[in-house]
N, C-alpha and C positions, 0 to 999 in steps of 0.2 A: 850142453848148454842150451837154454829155451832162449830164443828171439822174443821179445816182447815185440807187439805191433799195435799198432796208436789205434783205435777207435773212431773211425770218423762216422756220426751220427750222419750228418749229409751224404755221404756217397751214394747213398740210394737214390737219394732224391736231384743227384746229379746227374746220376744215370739215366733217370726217366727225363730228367731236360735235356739232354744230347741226343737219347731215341727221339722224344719227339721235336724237337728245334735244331737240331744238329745240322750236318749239310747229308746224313741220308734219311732224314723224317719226309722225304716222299717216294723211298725207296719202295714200297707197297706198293703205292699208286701207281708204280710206273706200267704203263699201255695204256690207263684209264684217261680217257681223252677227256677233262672235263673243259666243257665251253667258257669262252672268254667274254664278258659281259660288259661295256664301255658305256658311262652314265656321263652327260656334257651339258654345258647349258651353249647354247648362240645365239645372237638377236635375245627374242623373245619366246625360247621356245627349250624344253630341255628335251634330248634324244637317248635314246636306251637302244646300242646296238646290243644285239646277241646273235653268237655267233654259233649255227643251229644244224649244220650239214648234214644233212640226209635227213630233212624234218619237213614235209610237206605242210602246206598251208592248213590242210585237215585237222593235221596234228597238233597245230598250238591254238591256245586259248587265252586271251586278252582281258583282263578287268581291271576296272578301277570302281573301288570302295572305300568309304570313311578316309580318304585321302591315299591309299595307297595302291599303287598300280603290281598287276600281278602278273605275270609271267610264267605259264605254266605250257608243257609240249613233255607228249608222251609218243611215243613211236612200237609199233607191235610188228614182229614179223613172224610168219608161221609159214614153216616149210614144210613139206612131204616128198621123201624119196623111197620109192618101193623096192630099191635094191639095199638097200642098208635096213640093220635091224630094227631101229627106234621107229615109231609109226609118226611121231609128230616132231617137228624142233623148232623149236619157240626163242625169240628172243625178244629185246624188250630194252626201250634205249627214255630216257626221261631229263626232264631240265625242268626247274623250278626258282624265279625268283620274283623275290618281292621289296619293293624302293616306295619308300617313304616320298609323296610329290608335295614342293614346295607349297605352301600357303595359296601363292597366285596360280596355281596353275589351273587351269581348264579344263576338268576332266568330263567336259561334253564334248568337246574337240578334240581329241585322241583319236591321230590318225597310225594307221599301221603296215606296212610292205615288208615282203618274203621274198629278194630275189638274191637268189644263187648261195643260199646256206646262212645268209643273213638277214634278221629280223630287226629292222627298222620304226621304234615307234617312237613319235612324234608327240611331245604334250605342248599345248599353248601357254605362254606368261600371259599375264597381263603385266603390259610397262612398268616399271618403276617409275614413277610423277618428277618431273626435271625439274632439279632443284631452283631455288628461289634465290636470286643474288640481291643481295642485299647491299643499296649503296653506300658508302662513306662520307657521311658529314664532316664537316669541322665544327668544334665550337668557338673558335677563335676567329674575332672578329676585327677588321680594319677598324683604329682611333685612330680619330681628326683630331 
């Protein structure tokens, strides 16, 4: 006796959402340390931590262009040991990002600090202009 079995046109396509959305679509990734990147406004000023350990001040590079502030840190390390066979061992560690900065922001005043695996930068607002209160008349008038 054959079993017939139903045809599901989706199941492929289900299958590739559960690989990748599932609860182990970051099962690859796992050891890969990528850095944690915190974007805030306070006062007048918005802040872009990143979080950069083992990234000396050398290593990163800071711009802001056509409105958008760049974030970029590359780190090289190259080793030598004459008792093992490889001659050279190279490794190589990088972060890259790029944030879109508000209208008002200040990008002549971007300030920026490196201390202890965290990268701190600073963009200026300019105020927001404090609204205008507007008082309440009446038209209604005391008759005599």
């Amino acid at each position: 006796m054959n079993k017939l079995v139903r045809y599901d046109p989706f199941a492929e396509l289900s299958a590739l959402q559960r690989q990748f959305f599932g609860d182990d679509w970051l099962t690859p990734l796992k050891g890969i340390n990528i850095p944690t990147t915190d974007v805030y406004t306070r006062d007048n000023e918005m802040v872009v931590e990143a979080h950069l350990p083992n990234f000396n001040q050398d290593d990163v590079d800071i711009q802001v262009n056509d409105g958008l502030l760049t974030i970029q840190a590359e780190r090289h390390e190259k080793e030598e040991d004459k008792t093992k066979k490889y001659v050279v061992r190279e490794s190589s560690s990088s972060f890259y990002r790029q944030i879109q900065l508000p209208e008002r922001a200040n990008g002549d005043k971007v300030t920026a600090h490196l201390d202890e695996g965290v990268l701190k930068v600073t963009v200026p607002l300019t105020p927001l202009p404090e609204p205008k209160k507007i008082a309440i008349e009446s038209k209604a008038k005391v008759k005599k």
